[in-house]
C-alpha positions as CSV (number, residue, x, y, z in Angstrom):
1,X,154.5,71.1,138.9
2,X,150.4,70.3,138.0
3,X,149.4,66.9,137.6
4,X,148.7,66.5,133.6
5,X,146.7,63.9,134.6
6,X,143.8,65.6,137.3
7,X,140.9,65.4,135.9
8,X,138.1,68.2,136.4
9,X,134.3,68.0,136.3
10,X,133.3,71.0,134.2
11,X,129.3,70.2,134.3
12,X,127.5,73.2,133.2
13,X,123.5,73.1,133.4
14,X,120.9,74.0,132.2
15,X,120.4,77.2,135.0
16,X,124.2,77.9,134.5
17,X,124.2,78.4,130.5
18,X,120.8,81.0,131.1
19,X,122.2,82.8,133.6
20,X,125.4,83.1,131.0
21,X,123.3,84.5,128.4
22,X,120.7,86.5,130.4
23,X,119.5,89.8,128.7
24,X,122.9,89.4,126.1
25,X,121.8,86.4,124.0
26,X,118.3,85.2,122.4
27,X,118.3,81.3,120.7
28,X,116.9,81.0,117.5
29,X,115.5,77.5,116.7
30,X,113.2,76.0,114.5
31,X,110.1,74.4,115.6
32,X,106.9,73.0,114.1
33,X,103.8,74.8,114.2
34,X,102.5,71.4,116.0
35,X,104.6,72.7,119.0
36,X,103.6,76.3,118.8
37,X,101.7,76.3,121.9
38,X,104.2,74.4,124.2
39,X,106.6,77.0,123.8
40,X,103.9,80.0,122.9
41,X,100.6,79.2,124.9
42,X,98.5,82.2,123.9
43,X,99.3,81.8,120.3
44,X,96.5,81.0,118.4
45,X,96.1,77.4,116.7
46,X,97.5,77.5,113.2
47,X,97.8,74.8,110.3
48,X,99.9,71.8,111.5
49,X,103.3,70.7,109.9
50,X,104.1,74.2,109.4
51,X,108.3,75.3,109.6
52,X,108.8,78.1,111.9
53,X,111.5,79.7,113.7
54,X,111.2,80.8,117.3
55,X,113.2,83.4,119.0
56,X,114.0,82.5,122.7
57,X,116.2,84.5,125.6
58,X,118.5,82.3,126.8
59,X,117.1,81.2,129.8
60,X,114.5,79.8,127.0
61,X,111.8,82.4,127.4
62,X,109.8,82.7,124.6
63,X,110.2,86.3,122.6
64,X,108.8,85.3,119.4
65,X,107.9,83.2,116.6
66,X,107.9,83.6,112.9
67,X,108.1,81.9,109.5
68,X,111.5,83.4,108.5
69,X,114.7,82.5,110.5
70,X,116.2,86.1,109.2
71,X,112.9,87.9,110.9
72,X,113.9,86.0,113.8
73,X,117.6,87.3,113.7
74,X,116.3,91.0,113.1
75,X,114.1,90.5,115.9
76,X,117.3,89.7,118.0
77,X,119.6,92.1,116.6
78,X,116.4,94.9,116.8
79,X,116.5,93.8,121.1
80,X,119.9,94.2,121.0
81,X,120.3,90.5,121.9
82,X,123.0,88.1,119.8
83,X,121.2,85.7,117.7
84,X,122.5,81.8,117.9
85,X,121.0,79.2,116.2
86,X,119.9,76.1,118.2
87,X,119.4,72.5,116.6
């Protein structure tokens, strides 16, 4: 009979949730422009404060960025890639 009370350590990282979602899913998150070229470093430099949406695989490789979350979702769906939203 299993012990009802064992315990299990069900850690998942970082590596293990990409490798999940490699080539399937793409993250779709909102960022500030401010933080456009962490995540985008050939981007040009645009207007601070601006609300954008960036489109990332899931091992957080950036795809794209734009200033409407649905273009973001098209762009996933388009890659045939599930969009999630990250917050």
């Amino acid at each position: 009979m299993p012990d009802a009370n064992k315990t299990f350590d069900l850690t998942v990282t970082p590596q293990i949730l990409a490798a999940m979602g490699g080539g399937e899913i793409a993250y779709v998150r909102a960022i500030k422009s401010d933080d456009l070229n962490r995540l985008f470093p050939q981007a040009p430099e645009i207007q601070p404060g601006l609300d954008l949406f960036a489109l990332l695989g899931a091992d957080g490789t950036p795809i794209m960025v734009t200033d409407s979350r649905n273009t973001a979702i098209a762009n996933a769906w388009e890659n045939n890639l599930t969009p999630v939203s990250v917050h």
